[in-house]
C-alpha positions as CSV (number, residue, x, y, z in Angstrom):
1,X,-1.1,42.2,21.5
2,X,0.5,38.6,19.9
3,X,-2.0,36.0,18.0
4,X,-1.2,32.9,16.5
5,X,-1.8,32.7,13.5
6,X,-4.9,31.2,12.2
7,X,-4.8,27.0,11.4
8,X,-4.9,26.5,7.8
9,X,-6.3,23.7,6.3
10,X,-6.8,20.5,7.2
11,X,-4.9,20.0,10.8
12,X,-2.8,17.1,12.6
13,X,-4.5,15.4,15.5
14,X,-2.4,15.0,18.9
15,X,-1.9,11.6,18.1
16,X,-1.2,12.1,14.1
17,X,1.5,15.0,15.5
18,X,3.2,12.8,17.8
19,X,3.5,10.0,15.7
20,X,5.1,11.7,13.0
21,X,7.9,13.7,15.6
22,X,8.8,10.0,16.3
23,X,10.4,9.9,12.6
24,X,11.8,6.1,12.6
25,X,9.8,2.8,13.3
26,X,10.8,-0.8,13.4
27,X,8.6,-3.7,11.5
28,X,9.4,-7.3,13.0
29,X,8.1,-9.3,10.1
30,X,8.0,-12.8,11.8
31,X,5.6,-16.1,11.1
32,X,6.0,-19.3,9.9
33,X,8.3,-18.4,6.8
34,X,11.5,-18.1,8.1
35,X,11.2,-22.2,8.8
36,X,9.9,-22.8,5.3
37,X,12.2,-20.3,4.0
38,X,9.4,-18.5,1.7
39,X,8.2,-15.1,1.7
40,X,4.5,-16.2,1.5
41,X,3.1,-18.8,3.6
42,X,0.2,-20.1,2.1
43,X,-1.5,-21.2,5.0
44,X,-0.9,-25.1,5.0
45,X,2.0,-24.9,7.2
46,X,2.1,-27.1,10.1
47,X,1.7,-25.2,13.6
48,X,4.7,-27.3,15.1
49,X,7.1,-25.9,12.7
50,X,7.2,-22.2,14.5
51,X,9.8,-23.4,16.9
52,X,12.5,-20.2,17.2
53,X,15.4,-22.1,19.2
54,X,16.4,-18.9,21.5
55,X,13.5,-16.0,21.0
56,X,14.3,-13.3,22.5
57,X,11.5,-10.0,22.1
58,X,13.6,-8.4,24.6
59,X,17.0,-8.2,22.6
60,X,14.4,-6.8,19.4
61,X,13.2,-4.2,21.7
62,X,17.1,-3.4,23.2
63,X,18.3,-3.1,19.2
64,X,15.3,-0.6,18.9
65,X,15.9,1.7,21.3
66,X,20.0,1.7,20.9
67,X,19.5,2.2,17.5
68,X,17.2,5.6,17.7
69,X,14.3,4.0,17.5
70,X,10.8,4.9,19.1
71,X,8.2,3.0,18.1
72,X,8.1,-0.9,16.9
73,X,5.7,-3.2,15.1
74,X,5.1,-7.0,15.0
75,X,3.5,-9.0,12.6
76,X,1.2,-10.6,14.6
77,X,-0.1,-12.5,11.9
78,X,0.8,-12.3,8.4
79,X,-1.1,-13.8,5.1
80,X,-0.5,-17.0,6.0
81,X,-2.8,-17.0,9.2
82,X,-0.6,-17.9,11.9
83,X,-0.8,-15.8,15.0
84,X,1.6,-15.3,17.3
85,X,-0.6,-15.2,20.3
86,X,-3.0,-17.9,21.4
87,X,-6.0,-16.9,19.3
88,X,-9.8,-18.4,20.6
89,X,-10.8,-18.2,17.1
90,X,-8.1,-20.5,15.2
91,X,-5.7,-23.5,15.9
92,X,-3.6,-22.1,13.3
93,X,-1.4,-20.5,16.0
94,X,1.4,-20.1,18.5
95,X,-0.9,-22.3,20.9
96,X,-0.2,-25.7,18.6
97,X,3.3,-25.0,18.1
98,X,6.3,-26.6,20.5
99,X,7.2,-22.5,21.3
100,X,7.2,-22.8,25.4
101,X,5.3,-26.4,25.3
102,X,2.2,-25.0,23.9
103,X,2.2,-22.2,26.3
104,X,3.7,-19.2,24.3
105,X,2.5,-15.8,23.5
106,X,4.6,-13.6,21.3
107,X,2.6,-11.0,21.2
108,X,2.6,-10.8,25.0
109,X,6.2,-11.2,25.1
110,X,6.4,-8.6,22.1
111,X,4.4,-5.8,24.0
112,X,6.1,-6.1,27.5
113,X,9.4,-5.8,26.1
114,X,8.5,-2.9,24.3
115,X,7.8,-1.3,27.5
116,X,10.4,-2.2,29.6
117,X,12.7,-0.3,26.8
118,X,10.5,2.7,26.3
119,X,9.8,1.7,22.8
120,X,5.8,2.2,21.9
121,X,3.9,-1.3,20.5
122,X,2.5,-1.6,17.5
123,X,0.7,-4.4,15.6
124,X,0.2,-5.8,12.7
125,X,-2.9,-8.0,11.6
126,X,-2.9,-9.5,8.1
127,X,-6.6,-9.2,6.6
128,X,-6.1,-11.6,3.9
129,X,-5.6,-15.0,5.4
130,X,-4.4,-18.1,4.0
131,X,-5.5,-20.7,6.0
132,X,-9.1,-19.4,7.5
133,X,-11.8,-21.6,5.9
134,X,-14.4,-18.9,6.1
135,X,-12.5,-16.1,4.0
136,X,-14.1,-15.2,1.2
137,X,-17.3,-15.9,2.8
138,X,-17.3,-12.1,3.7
139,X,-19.4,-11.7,6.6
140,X,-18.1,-14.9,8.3
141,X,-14.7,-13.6,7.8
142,X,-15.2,-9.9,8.7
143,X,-16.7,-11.3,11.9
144,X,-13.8,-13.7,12.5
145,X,-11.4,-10.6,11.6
146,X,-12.8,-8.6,14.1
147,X,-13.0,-11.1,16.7
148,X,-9.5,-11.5,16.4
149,X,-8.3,-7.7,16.1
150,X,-10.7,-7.4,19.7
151,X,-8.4,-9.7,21.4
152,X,-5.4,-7.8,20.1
153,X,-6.7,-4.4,21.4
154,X,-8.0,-6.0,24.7
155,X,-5.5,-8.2,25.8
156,X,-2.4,-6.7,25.4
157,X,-2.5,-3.0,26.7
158,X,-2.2,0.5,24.9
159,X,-1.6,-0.4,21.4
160,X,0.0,2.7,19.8
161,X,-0.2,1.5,15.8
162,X,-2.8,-0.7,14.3
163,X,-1.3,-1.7,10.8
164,X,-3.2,-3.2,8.4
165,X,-2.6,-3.5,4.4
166,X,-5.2,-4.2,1.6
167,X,-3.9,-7.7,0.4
168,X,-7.1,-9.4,-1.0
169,X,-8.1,-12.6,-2.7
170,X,-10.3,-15.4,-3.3
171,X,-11.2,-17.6,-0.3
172,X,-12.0,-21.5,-0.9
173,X,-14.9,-20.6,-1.8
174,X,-14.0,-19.2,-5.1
175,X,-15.5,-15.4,-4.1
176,X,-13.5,-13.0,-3.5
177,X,-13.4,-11.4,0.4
178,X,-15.2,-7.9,0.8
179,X,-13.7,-6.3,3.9
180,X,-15.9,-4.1,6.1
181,X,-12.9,-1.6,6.8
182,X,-15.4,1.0,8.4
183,X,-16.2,-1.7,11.0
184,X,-12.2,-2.9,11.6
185,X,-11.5,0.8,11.3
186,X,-14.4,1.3,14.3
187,X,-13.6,-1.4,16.2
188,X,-9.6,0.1,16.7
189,X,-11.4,3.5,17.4
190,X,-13.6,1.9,20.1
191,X,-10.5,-0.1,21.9
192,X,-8.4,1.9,21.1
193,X,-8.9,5.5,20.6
194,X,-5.3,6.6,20.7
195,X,-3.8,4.4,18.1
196,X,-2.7,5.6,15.1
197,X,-4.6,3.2,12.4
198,X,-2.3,2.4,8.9
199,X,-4.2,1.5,5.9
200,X,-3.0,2.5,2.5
201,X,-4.6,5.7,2.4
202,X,-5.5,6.1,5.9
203,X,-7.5,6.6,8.1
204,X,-4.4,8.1,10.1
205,X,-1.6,7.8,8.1
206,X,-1.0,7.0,4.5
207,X,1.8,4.2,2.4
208,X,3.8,6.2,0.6
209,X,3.3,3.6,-2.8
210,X,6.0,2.1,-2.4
211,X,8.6,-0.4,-0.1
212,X,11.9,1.6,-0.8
213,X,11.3,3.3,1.3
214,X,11.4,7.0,0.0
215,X,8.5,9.4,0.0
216,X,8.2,12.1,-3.1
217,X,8.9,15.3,-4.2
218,X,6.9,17.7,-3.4
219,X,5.5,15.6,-0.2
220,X,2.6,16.9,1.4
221,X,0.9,15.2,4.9
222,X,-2.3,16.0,2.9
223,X,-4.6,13.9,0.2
224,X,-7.9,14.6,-1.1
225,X,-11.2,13.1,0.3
226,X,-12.4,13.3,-3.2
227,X,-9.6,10.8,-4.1
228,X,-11.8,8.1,-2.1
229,X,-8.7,6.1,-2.2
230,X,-10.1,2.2,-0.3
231,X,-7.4,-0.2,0.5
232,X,-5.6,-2.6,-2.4
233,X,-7.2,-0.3,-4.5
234,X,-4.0,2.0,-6.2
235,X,-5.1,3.4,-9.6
236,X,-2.3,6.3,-11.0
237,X,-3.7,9.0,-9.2
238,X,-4.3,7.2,-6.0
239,X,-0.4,5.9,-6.0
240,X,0.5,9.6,-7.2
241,X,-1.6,11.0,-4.3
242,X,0.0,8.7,-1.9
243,X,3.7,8.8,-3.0
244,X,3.5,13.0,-2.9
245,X,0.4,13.9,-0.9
246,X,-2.1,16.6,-2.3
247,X,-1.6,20.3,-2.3
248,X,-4.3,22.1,0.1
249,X,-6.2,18.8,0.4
250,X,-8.9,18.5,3.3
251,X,-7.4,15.5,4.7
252,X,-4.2,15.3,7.1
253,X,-2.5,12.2,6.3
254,X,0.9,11.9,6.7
255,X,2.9,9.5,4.7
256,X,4.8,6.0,6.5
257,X,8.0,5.1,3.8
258,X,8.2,1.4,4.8
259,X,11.1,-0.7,3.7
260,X,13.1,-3.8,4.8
261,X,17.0,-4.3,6.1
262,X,17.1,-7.0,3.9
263,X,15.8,-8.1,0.0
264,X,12.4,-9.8,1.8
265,X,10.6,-9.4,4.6
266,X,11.3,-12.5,6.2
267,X,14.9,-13.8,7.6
268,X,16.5,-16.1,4.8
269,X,19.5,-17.3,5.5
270,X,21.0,-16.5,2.3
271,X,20.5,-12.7,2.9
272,X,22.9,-12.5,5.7
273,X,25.2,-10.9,4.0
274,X,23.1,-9.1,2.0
275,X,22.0,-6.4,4.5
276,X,21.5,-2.4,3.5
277,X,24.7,-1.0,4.5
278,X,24.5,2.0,7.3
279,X,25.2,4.6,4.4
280,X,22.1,3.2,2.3
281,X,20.3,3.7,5.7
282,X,21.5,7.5,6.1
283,X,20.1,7.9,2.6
284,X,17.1,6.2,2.8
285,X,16.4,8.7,6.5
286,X,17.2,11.4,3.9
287,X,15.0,10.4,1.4
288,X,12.2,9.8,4.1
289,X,12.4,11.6,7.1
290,X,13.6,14.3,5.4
291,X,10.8,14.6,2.9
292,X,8.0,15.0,5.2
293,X,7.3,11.2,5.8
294,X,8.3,8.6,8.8
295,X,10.6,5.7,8.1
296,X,9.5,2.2,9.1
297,X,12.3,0.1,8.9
298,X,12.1,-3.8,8.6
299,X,14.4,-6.0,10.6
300,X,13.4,-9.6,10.7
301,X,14.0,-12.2,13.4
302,X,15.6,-15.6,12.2
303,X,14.7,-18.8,12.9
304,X,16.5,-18.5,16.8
305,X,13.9,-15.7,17.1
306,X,16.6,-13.2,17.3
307,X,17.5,-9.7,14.8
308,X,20.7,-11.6,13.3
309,X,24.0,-9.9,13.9
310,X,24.7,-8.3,10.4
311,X,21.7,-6.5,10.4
312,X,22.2,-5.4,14.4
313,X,25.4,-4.2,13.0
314,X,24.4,-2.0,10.2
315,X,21.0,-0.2,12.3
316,X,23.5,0.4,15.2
317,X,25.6,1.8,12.4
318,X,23.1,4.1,11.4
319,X,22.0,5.5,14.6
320,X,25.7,6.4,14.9
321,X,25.8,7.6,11.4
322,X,23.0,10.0,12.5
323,X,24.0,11.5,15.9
324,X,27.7,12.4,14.4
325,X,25.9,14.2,10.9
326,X,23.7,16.2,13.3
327,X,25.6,16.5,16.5
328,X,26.4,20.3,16.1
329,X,24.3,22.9,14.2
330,X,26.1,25.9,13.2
331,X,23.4,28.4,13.2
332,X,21.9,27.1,16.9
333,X,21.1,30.0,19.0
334,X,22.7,32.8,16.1
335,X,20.6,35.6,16.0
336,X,18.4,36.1,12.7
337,X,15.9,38.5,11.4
338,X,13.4,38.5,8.8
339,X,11.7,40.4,6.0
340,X,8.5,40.5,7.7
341,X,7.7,39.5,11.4
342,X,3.6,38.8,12.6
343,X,2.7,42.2,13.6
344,X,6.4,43.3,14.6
345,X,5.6,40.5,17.6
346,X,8.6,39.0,19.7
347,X,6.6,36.0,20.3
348,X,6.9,35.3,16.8
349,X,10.5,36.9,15.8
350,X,13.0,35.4,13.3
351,X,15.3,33.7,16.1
352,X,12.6,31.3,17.2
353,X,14.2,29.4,13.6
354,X,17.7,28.7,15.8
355,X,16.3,28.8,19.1
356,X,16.0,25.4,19.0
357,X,12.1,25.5,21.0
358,X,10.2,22.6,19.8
359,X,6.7,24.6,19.8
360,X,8.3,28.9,19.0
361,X,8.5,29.6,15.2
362,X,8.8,32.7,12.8
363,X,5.6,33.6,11.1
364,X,5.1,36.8,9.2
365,X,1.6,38.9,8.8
366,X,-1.4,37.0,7.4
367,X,-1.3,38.8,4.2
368,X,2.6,38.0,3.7
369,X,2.9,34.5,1.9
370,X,6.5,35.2,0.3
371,X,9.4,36.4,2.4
372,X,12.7,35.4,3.8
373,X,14.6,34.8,7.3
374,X,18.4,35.3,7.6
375,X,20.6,33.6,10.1
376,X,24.2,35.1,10.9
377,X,26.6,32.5,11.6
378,X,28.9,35.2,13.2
379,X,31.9,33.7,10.9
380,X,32.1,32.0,7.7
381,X,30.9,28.3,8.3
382,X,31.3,25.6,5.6
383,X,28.4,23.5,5.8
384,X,26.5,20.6,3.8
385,X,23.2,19.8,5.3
386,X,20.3,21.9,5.5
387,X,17.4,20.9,8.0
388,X,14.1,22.5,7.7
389,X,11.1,22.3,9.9
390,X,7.3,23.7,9.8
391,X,5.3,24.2,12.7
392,X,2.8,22.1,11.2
393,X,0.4,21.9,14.1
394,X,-1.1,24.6,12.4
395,X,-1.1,23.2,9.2
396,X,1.2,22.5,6.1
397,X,2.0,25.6,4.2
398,X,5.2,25.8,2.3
399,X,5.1,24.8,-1.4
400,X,8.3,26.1,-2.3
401,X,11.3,27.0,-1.1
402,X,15.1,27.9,-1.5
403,X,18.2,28.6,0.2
404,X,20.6,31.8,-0.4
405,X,24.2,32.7,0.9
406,X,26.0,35.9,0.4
407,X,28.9,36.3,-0.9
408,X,30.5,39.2,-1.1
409,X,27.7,41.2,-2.0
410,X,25.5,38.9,-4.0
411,X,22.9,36.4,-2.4
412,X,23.3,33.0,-4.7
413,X,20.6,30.4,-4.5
414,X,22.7,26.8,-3.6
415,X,18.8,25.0,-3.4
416,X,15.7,25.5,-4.9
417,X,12.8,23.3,-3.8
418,X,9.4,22.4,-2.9
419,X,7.7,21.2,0.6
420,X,9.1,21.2,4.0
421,X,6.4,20.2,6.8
422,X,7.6,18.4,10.0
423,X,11.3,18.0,8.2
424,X,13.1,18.5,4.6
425,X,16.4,17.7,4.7
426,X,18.8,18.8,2.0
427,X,22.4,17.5,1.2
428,X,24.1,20.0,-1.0
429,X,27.8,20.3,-1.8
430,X,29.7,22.1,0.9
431,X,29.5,26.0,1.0
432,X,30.9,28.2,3.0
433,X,29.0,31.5,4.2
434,X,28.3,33.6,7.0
435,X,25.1,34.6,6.4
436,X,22.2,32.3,5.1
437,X,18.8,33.1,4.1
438,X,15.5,30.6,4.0
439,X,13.2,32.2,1.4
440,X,9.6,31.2,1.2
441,X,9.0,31.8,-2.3
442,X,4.9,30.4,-2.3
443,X,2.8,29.5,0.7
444,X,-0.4,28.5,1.2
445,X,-0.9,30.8,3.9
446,X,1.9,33.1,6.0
447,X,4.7,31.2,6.6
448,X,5.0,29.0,9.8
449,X,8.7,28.3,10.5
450,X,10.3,26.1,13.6
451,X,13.4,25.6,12.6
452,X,16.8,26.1,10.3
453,X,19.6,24.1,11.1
454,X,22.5,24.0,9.3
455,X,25.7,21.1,9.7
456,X,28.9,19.5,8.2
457,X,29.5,15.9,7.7
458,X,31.9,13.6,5.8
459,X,29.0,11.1,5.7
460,X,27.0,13.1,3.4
461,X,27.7,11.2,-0.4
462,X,27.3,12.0,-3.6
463,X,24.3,9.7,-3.6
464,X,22.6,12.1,-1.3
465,X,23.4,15.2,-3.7
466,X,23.2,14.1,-6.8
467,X,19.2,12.3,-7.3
468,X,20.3,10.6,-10.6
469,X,23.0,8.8,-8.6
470,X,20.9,8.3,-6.0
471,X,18.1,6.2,-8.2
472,X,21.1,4.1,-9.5
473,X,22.3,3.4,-6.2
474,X,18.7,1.8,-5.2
475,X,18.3,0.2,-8.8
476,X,21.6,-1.6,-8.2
477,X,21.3,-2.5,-4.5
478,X,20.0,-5.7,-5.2
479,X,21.4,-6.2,-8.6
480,X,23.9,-9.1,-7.6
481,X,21.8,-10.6,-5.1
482,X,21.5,-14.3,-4.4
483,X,18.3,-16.6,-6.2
484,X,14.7,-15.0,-4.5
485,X,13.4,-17.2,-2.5
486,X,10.1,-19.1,-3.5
């Protein structure tokens, strides 16, 4: 008689799981600043200045699905208050600007686009605001805040990410705002139960302390409750929780790596030609995707209200990049045992790893939480990427990990590591074997494994390999970059 094993810890929701199997998000950061050419509006800007010459949601939405991607989100207002939909509650908005004669709605345009491309919405509301007179007056503003997030949930259909960050400051007032996240948090829950909610440390998903874009080292899709990590707030623990989860902690939330195409956020002009190159882009995925955490990947529109060419270029690049590094896996469908199997059970036997089932894995006994699987790959393979997957609907469990082959008589390690969850990807130097071996070398509990894949590629860099060349590659991306903008 077969039984799953037991869940261990804290556990993915349906809507947590899906999210993170989507892997790779777009942001569309887009307000008043690519006219003023700033980063941060401040709030002063006239309405009549949004005026994109030849906007086009519908090309954003094209780019994100030809390039891989699933889900996309849109600023729909940023710090400086301007909304991109015809907000009740504010002049400061699309409504006063010459966008359509008055009669625009970005957000509208933003969201049906999305669907005719199969590409999920997501939105982003700024809670610090600029230009609203009653911010910092905190219950005013909460109530204007909410008033405004209502219309977003209500208005616009399914939302499938509600994204919100902890920027916080004074208001004209001179006191600074207090946010009543449990009532925004609530008010997303009532609209809209399926969203998945960002917030620094949650409720759904977590930043991962950075915007580079990389997640850490061991990287677990669980924190602490005891951290009571709030939003803005980021002591060292907090960002160390963030950046590389907690081992066994009671909450599930997986990390977001969120980082832009270009230096800012916003199109500037003089960044055109300082776009992240397709490679960068594979190494970022690596660095993200491949340590447990989703990529959210900024492209902004310019001032025609279109993703510039360059930076179509290099994500359409990337996608490429990806299908050719993965396009054939050497150890799908070879057969594969294991030093322990769940009760001698089929239903969880060591070829579920290269059967390539999105839900069948290898587990072992409960009271086996070391162990090993071994694929042969028939012939001697030369291979240089290593994918890895949990089946982490029951729960994260691996905490370290390393990868054998044999030669001649002698098993040599080529990886030791840490994590795996919903993905670790490894980029190694190329070795040739015909027989591999995952071993689980410390689990929280038995060992839940979905997958081993193993594959060649030409695009794997030394950058990928080798971390210390790595960090200088990202030190230096920007090292010869034109003036900031103000």
């Amino acid at each position: 008689m077969s039984y799953q094993p037991l869940p261990y810890g804290a556990l993915p929701s349906a809507a947590q799981l899906n999210w993170q199997r989507l892997e790779r998000s777009l942001f569309v950061h887009f307000t008043v600043n690519p006219f003023t050419n700033r980063e941060w509006g401040d709030g002063t800007e006239d309405p009549k200045i949004f005026n994109p010459t030849d906007c086009d949601p519908r090309q954003w939405a094209r780019v994100a699905r030809d390039a891989g991607f699933k889900l996309m989100v849109l600023t729909a207002k940023h710090h400086d208050g301007f909304c991109l939909w015809p907000s009740k509650f504010t002049d400061h908005s699309i409504k006063n600007s010459p966008y359509r004669n008055g009669k625009g709605d970005l957000v509208r345009e933003f969201v049906d686009a999305c669907r005719e491309f199969g590409i999920l919405p997501g939105l982003y509301l700024s809670p610090w605001d600029r230009h609203e007179k009653s911010y910092g007056d905190s219950d005013r503003y909460n109530d204007y805040f909410v008033n405004q997030l209502t219309e977003l949930l209500t208005q616009y259909g399914t939302i499938h990410e509600m994204w919100f960050d902890g920027a916080c400051a004074e208001g004209p007032n001179g006191k600074r705002q207090v946010y009543d996240w449990p009532r925004f948090f609530g008010t997303v829950r009532h609209f809209a139960p399926e969203a998945i909610m960002f917030s620094d440390a949650g409720p759904d998903v977590r930043w991962v302390a950075n915007e580079r874009g990389f997640a850490g080292d061991p990287c677990w899709s669980t924190i602490e409750s005891s951290l009571g990590a709030k939003p803005g707030e980021f002591s060292d623990r907090i960002r160390d929780s963030l950046h590389h989860g907690d081992r066994g902690g009671d909450l599930w939330r997986p990390p977001e790596s969120d980082v832009s195409i270009r230096h800012g956020w916003f199109w500037h002009e003089a960044e055109n030609n300082r776009v992240r190159t397709p490679e960068h882009l594979v190494d970022l995925y690596f660095r993200s995707v491949g340590r447990n955490s989703l990529i959210l990947l900024n492209i902004p529109p310019d001032t025609r209200g279109r993703f510039h060419e360059n930076d179509v270029a290099s994500v359409l690049k990337f996608n490429q990049n990806l299908q050719s590094i993965f396009a054939h896996d050497f150890a799908a469908g070879r057969p594969a045992t294991a030093s322990n199997v769940r009760a001698s059970d089929t239903v969880f036997a060591a070829s579920h790893v290269t059967d390539n089932h999105p839900e069948s894995y290898w587990a072992t006994d409960d009271s086996v939480t070391t162990g090993w699987v071994e694929i042969d790959l028939g012939s001697p393979h030369t291979f240089n990427i290593i994918c890895l997957q949990e089946q982490i609907r029951l729960g994260q469990r691996v905490a370290k990990h390393s990868i054998q082959i044999l030669e001649g008589t002698t098993w040599r390690t080529i990886v030791s590591s840490t994590t795996i969850g919903h993905k670790r990807l490894h980029g190694i130097a190329p070795a040739t074997a015909q027989r591999v071996r995952l071993s689980i070398d410390e689990s929280l509990a038995c060992p839940t494994i979905l997958r081993v894949s193993l594959y060649h590629s030409d695009l794997v860099t030394n950058e990928m390999i080798d971390e210390t060349l790595m960090k200088k590659r990202e030190d230096n991306i920007w090292a010869d970059d034109v003036p900031p903008v103000t």
